[in-house]
C-alpha positions as CSV (number, residue, x, y, z in Angstrom):
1,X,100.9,181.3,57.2
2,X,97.5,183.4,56.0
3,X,96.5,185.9,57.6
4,X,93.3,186.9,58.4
5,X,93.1,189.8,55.7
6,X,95.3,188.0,53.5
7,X,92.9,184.8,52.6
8,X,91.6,184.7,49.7
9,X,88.8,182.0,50.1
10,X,88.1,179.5,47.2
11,X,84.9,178.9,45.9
12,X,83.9,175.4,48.1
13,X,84.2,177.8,51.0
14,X,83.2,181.1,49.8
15,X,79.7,181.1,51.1
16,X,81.1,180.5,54.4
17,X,83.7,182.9,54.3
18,X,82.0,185.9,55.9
19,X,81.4,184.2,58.8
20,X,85.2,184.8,59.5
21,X,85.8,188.3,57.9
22,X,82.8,189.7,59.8
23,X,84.3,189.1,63.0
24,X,86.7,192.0,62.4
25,X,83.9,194.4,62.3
26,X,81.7,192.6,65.2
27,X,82.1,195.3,68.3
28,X,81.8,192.9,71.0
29,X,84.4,190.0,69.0
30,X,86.8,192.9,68.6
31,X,86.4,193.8,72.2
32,X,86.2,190.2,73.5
33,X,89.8,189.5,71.7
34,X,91.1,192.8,73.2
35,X,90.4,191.5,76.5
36,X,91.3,187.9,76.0
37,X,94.6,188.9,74.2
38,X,95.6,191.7,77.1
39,X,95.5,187.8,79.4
40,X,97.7,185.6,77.6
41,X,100.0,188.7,76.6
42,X,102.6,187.3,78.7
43,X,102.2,183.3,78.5
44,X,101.5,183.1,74.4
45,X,104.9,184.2,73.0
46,X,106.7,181.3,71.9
47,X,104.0,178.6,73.4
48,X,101.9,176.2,72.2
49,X,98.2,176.9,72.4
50,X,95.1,176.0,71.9
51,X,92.0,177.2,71.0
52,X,89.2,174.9,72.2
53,X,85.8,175.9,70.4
54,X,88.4,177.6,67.3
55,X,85.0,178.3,65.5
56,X,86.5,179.6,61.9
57,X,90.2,180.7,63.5
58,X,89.2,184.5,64.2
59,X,90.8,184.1,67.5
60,X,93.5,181.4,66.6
61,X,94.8,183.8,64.1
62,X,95.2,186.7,66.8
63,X,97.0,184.0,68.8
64,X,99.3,183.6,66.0
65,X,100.3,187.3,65.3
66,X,100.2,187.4,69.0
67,X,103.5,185.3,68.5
68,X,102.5,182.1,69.6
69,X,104.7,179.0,68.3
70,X,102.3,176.3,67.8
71,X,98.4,177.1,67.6
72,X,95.4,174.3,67.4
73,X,92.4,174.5,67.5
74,X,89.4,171.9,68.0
75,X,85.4,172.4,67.0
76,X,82.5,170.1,66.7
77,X,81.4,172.0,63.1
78,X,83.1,170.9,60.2
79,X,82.2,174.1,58.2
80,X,84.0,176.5,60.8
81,X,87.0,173.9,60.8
82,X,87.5,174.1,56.8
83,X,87.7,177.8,57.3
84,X,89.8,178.0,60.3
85,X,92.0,175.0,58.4
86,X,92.6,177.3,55.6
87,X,93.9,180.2,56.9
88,X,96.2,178.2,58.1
89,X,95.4,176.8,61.9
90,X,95.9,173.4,62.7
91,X,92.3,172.0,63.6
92,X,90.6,168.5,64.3
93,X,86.4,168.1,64.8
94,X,86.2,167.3,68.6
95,X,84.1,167.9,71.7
96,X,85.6,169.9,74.4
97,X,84.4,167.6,76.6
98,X,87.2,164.7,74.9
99,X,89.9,166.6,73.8
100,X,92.3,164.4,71.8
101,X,95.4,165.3,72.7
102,X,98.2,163.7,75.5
103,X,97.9,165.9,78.8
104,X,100.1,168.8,79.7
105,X,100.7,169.3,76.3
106,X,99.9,173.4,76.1
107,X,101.4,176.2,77.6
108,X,98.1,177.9,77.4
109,X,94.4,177.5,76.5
110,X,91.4,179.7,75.3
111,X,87.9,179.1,75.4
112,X,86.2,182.5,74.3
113,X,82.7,182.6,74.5
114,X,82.0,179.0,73.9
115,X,81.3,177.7,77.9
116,X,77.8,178.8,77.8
117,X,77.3,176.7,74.9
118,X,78.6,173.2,76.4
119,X,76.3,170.1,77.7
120,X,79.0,169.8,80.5
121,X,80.9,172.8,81.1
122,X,82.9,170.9,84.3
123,X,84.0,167.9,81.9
124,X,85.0,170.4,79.4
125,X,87.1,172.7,81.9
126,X,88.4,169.3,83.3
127,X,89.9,168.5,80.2
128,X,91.5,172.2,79.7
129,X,93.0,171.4,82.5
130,X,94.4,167.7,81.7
131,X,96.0,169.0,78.7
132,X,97.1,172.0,79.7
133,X,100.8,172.1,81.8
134,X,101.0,172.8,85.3
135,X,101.2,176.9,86.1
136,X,100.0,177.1,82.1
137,X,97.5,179.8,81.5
138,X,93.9,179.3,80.7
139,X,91.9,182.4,79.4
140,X,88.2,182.4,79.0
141,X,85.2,184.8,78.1
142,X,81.6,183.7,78.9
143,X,77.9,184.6,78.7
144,X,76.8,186.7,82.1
145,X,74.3,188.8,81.5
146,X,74.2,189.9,85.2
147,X,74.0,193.7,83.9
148,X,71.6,195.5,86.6
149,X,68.4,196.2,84.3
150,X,68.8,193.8,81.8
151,X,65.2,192.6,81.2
152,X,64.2,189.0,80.8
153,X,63.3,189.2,77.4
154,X,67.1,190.0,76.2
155,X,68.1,187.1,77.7
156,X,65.6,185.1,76.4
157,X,66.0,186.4,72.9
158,X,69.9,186.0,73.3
159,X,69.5,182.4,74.8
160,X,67.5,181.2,71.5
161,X,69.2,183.1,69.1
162,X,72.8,181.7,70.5
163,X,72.0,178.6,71.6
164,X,73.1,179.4,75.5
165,X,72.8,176.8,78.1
166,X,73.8,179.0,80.9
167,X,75.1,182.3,82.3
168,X,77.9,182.5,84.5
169,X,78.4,185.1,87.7
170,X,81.6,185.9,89.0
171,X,81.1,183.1,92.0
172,X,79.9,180.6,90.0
173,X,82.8,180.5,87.0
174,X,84.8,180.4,89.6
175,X,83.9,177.5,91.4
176,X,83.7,175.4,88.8
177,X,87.2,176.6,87.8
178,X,88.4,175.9,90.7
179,X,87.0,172.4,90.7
180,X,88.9,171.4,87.5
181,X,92.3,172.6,89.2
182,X,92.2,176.4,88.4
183,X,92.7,179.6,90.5
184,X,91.3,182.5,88.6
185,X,94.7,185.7,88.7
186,X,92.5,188.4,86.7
187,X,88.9,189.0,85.8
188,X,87.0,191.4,84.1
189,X,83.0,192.5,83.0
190,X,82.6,193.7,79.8
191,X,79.6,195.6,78.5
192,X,78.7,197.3,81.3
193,X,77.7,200.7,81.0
194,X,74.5,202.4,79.3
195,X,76.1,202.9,76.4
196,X,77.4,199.3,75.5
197,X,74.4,198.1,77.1
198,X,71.6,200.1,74.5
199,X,74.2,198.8,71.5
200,X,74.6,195.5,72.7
201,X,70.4,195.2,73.2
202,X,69.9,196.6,69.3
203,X,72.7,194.0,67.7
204,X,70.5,191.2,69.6
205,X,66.8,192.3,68.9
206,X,68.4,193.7,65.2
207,X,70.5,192.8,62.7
208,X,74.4,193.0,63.0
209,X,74.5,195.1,59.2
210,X,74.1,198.9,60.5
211,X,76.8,197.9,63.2
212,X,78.8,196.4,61.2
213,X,78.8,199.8,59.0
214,X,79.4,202.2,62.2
215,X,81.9,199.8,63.5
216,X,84.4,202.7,64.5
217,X,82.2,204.6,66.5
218,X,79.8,201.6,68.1
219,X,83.6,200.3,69.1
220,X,84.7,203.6,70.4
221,X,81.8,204.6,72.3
222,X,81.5,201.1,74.2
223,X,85.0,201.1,74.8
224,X,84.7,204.5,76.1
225,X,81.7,204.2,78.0
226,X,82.3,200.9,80.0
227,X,86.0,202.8,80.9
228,X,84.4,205.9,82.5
229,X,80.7,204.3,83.3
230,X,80.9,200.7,83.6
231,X,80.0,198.9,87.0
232,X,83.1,196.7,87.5
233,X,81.1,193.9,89.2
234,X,78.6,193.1,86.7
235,X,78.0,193.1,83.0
236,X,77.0,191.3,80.0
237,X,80.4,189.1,79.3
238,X,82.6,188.3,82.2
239,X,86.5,187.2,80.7
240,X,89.0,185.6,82.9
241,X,92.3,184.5,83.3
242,X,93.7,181.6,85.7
243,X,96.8,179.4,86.2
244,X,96.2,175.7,86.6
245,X,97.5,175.0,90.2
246,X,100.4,172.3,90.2
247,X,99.7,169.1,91.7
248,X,100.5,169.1,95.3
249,X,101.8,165.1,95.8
């Protein structure tokens, strides 16, 4: 199995390549998969996962030196499948919304950051649930951009940029969770402090090069700051964790 700083990309590929190795110095991917991996910390070991909007594997590969048995993952871009494919994840091109595999076939699922981006966030979540087994986890990070003084223009800027359909509050993720059979155990805002929030601003209006070069203390400082500043109720990200309920015959 490759790892993520072992792959050595072959030419066919190499243009797309630092797509993947950028996530490692991305401050909010890095922090994103801290959060995500703290939530299936006790449900990945040994289980089969997947990793529904895989992207190029940067998170699929976490789930694997995680200690996860068996990880897929599905996306609708070919590109980010031949990379995640190569570094070794088992991947197929499908649409969240029609996953093809048999249901409760996963001990867990993880959807980071890829919600906001769906035509039909229910159908998709519905489907997370079908193939996921009864009491398996499901752990997810999504758009919010609830932060108190977070101007308009941001999330306009963020919405084009990233192709968002919509932002999630606490109430509303979960509802619809618990409308496609969930109950949310854990929850958390991420980005929510000055600190994180001025970064997080610049990497949107700017470009993600002088962050990328300061990764160490852009990482430290947000981390930092949304520990001793953040408002735990709000923030730019919200990640959660929930347990499919069993069916009650």
């Amino acid at each position: 199995m490759r790892t993520q700083n072992a792959v050595r990309y072959p030419k066919h590929i190499y243009k797309l390549a630092p797509v993947q190795k950028t996530h490692a110095l991305n401050f909010i991917k890095v922090t994103e998969a801290k959060i995500l991996n703290s939530f299936l910390a006790d449900s990945v070991k040994g289980s089969k996962v997947l990793d529904v909007a895989c992207g190029p594997g940067y998170y699929s590969l976490e789930i694997i030196k995680a200690g996860a048995r068996e990880v897929y993952g599905i996306d609708i871009s070919r590109p980010s499948i031949e990379i995640a494919s190569y570094c070794g994840v088992p991947t197929f091109i499908a649409n969240a919304e029609n996953l093809p595999f048999r249901s409760n076939t996963f001990d867990a699922v993880l959807c980071a950051c890829s919600l906001e981006h769906f035509d039909n966030d229910e159908a998709a979540l519905e489907e997370m649930s079908r193939v996921l087994k009864e009491g398996g986890t499901l752990a997810l990070s999504v758009d919010s951009f609830g932060y108190r003084g977070v101007t308009s223009h941001i999330k306009e800027i963020h919405s084009m940029k990233y192709s968002v359909v919509r932002y999630y509050s606490f109430a509303s993720l979960e509802e619809k969770l618990r409308r496609a059979g969930f109950e949310i155990e854990e929850h958390k805002y991420f980005f929510n402090s000055p600190i994180s929030s001025f970064f997080l601003c610049r990497y949107i209006k700017g470009k993600a090069l002088p962050f990328q070069l300061l990764f160490p203390l852009v990482y430290a400082f947000s981390i930092l700051s949304d520990r001793w500043l953040g408002r735990r109720s709000e923030g730019y990200f919200l990640a959660a964790k929930a347990k499919k309920i069993p069916t009650r015959l």
